[in-house]
C-alpha positions in Angstrom: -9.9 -73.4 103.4 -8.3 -71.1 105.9 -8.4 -66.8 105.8 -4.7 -66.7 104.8 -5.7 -69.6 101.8 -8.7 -67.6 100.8 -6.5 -64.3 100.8 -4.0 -65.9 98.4 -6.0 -67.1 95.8 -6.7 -63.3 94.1 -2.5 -63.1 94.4 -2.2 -66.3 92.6 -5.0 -65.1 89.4 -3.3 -61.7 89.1 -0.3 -63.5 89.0 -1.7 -65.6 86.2 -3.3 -62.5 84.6 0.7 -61.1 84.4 1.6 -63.7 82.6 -0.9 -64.1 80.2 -0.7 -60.2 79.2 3.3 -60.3 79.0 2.6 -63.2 76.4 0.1 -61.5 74.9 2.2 -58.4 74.7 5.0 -60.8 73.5 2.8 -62.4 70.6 1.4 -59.1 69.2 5.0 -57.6 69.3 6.5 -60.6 66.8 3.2 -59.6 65.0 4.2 -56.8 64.3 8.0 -57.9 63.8 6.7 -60.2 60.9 4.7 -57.5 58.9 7.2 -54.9 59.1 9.3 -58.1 57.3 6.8 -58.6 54.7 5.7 -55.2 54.0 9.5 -54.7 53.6 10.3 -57.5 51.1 6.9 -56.5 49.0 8.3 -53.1 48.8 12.0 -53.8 47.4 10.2 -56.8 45.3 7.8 -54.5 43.6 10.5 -51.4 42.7 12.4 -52.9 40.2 9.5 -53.9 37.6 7.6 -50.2 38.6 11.4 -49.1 37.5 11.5 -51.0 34.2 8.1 -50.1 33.2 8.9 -46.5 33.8 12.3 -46.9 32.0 10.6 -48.2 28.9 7.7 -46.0 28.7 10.3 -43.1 28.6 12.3 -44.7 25.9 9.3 -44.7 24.2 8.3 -41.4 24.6 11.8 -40.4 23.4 11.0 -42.5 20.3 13.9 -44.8 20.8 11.5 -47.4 19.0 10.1 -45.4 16.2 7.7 -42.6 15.8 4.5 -42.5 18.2 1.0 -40.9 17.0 -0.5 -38.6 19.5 -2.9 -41.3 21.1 0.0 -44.1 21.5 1.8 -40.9 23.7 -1.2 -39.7 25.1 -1.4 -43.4 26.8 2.5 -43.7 27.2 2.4 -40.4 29.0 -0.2 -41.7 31.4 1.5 -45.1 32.0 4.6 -43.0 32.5 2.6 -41.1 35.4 1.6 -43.3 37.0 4.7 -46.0 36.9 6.2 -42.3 38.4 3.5 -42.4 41.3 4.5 -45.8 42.3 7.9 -45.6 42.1 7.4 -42.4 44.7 4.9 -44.2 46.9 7.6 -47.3 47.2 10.5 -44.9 48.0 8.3 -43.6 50.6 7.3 -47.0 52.0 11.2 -47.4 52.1 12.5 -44.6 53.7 9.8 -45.6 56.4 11.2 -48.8 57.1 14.8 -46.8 56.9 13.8 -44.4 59.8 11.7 -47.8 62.0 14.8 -49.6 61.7 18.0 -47.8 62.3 19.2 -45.8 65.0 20.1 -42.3 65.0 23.9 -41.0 64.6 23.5 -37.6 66.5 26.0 -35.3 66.7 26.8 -31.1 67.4 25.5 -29.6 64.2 25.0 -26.0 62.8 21.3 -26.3 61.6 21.7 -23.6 59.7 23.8 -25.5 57.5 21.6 -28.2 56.6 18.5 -26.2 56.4 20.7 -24.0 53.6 21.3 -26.9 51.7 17.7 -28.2 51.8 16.6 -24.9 50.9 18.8 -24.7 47.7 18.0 -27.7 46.6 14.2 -27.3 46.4 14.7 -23.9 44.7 14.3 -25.2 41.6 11.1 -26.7 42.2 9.9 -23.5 43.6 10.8 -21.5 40.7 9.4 -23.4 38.2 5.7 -23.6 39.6 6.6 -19.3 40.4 6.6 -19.7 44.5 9.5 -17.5 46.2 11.5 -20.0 48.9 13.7 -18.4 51.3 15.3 -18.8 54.7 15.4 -16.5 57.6 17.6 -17.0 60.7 16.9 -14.9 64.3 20.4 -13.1 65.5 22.6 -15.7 63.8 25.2 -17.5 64.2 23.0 -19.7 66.6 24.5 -22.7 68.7 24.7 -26.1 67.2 22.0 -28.7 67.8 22.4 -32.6 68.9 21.1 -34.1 66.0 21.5 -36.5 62.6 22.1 -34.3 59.7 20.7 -37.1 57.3 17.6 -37.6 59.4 17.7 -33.3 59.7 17.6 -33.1 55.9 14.8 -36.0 56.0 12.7 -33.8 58.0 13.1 -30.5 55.6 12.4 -32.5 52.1 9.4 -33.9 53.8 8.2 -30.4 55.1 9.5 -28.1 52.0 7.9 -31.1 49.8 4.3 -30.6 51.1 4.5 -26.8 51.3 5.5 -26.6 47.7 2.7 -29.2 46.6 0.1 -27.2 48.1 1.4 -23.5 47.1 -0.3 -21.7 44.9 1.6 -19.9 42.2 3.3 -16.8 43.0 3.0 -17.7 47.1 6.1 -17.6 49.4 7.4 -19.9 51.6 9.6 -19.0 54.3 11.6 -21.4 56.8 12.5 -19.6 59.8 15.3 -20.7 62.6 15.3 -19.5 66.2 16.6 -20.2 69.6 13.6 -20.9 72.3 14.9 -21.6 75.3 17.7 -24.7 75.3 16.3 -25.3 71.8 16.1 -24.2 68.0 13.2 -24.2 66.4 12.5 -24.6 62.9 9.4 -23.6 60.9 8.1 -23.7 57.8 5.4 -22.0 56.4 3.4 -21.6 53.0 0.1 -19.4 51.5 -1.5 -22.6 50.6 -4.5 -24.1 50.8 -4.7 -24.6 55.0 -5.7 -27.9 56.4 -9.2 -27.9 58.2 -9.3 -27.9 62.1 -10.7 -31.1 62.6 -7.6 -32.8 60.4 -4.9 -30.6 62.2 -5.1 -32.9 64.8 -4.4 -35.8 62.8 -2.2 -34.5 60.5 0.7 -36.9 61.7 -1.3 -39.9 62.0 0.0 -43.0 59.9 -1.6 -43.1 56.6 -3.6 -39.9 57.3 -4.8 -38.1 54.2 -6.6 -34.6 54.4 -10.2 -35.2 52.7 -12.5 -32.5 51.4 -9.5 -30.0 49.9 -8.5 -28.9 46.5 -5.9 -31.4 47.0 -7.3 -34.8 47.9 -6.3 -36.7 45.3 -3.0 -35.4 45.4 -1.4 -39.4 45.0 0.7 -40.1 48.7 0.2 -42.5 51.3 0.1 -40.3 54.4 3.7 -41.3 55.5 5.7 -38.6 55.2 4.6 -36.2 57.8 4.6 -39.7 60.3 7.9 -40.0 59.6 8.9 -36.2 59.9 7.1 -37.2 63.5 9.1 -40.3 64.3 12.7 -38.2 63.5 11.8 -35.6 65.6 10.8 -37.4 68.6 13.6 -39.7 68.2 15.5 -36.6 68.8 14.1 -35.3 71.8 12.2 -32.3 70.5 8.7 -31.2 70.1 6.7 -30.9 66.4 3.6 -29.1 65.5 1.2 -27.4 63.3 -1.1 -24.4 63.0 -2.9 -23.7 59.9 -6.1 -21.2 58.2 -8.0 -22.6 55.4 -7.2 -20.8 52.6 -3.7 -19.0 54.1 -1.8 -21.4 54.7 0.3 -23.5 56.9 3.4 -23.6 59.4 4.8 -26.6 60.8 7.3 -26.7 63.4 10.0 -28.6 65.1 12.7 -28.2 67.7 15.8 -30.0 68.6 17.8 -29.6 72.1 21.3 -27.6 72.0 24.0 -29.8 71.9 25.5 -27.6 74.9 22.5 -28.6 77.3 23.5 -31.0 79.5 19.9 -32.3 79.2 20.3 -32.7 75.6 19.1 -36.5 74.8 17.8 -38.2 71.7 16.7 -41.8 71.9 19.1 -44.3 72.0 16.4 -46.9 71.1 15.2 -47.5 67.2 12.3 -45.4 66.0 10.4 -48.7 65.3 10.5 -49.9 69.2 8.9 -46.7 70.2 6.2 -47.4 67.1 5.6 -50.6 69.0 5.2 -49.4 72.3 2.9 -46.8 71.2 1.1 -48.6 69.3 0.5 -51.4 72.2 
């Protein structure tokens, strides 16, 4: 075998090597194409008999077939719960396969619009478990933001959710918009329970649940923050967290000014960047 043979044949097994790793890469992406499918159609087949069961436990409880004593309720009550649980952990499970497979429809939008909205509509739920929710804006009117107002709105219920599950009774919990720099920011912050240092860091991990607080068993499945995570990148902007056990928590987002000319959001579906990150 010659020099110039001998100095081919580590070209020719890298070349090889490529190969094999772009088929690998290949196979574990169809993988992951064909779970996503079947965690999909597991999802939408197991809503509607959750939503039956839940729909006749309440017709019981409302004694639309006859009188209940107190222990047939007290076990209705609890079946009712937890058909209630599911049918929240499923419409999680969707709206994560909603924000993996479509695309975003950004457009110039006043934030302060749609955080308004989300605002009033979780005032209810603040008042009844006594926490004061309000909305604070820096030198208003500020400049409209590239963005999805459905995925915007996704990104508040997730956030005001989470900060009104963990508020105490009689906390506040403000959400605050400013400009910083060619962005706005948006925050949202509670007098709850704090998440520990070491979790901070994972707080936006998939399936991530906080152990060793007062509310660890609090029933989720550790998506929603992932997905508040997977909007906001999908946007182009930057979300974070900072927290003290037993004070509370703020978590943060930005999106880019629509007037920017460096104002991009991802033209690619949240789920591809999913894959890629998680290859």
């Amino acid at each position: 075998m010659s020099e110039q043979q001998r100095g081919q044949v580590p070209y020719a097994q890298l070349g090889r090597q490529v190969q094999e790793l772009e088929q690998t890469v290949a196979t574990l992406q169809q993988l992951q194409a064909e779970r996503e499918e079947f965690i999909a159609y597991v999802v939408h087949e197991l809503r509607t008999p959750i939503t039956f069961l839940a729909g006749y436990a309440e017709l019981l409880l409302a004694n639309e077939f006859g009188p209940l004593n107190d222990s047939q309720r007290e076990a209705l009550q609890a079946l009712f719960d937890k058909a209630e649980a599911l049918i929240h952990l499923i419409s999680r499970l969707l709206a994560w396969q909603d924000i993996r497979a479509r695309a975003l429809d950004a457009t110039p939008v006043q934030i302060e619009e749609i955080v308004s909205l989300a605002v009033r509509s979780a005032k209810a739920v603040a008042q009844q478990h006594n926490i004061k929710l309000s909305m604070q804006v820096d030198n208003p009117p500020l400049p409209p933001v590239l963005a999805d107002p459905d995925r915007v709105g996704q990104i508040l219920d997730n956030l005001l959710s989470n900060a009104l599950k963990y508020s105490p009774g009689g906390g506040e919990i403000i959400v605050h918009l400013a400009r910083e720099e060619d962005a706005i920011r948006c925050s949202v912050s509670d007098q709850g329970i704090g998440i520990p240092p070491k979790a901070l860091k994972h707080i936006f991990d998939r399936f991530y649940r906080v152990g060793g607080t007062p509310a660890h068993g609090v029933p989720g499945l550790g998506l929603g923050l992932t997905i508040v995570r997977e909007i906001v990148n999908a946007h182009g902007g930057h979300i974070g967290a900072e927290s003290t056990l037993g004070k509370g928590s703020t978590f943060y987002f930005t999106l880019p000014l629509a007037s920017q000319p460096s104002a991009q959001f991802s033209t690619t579906h949240p789920a591809q960047s999913a894959a890629e990150e998680s290859l």
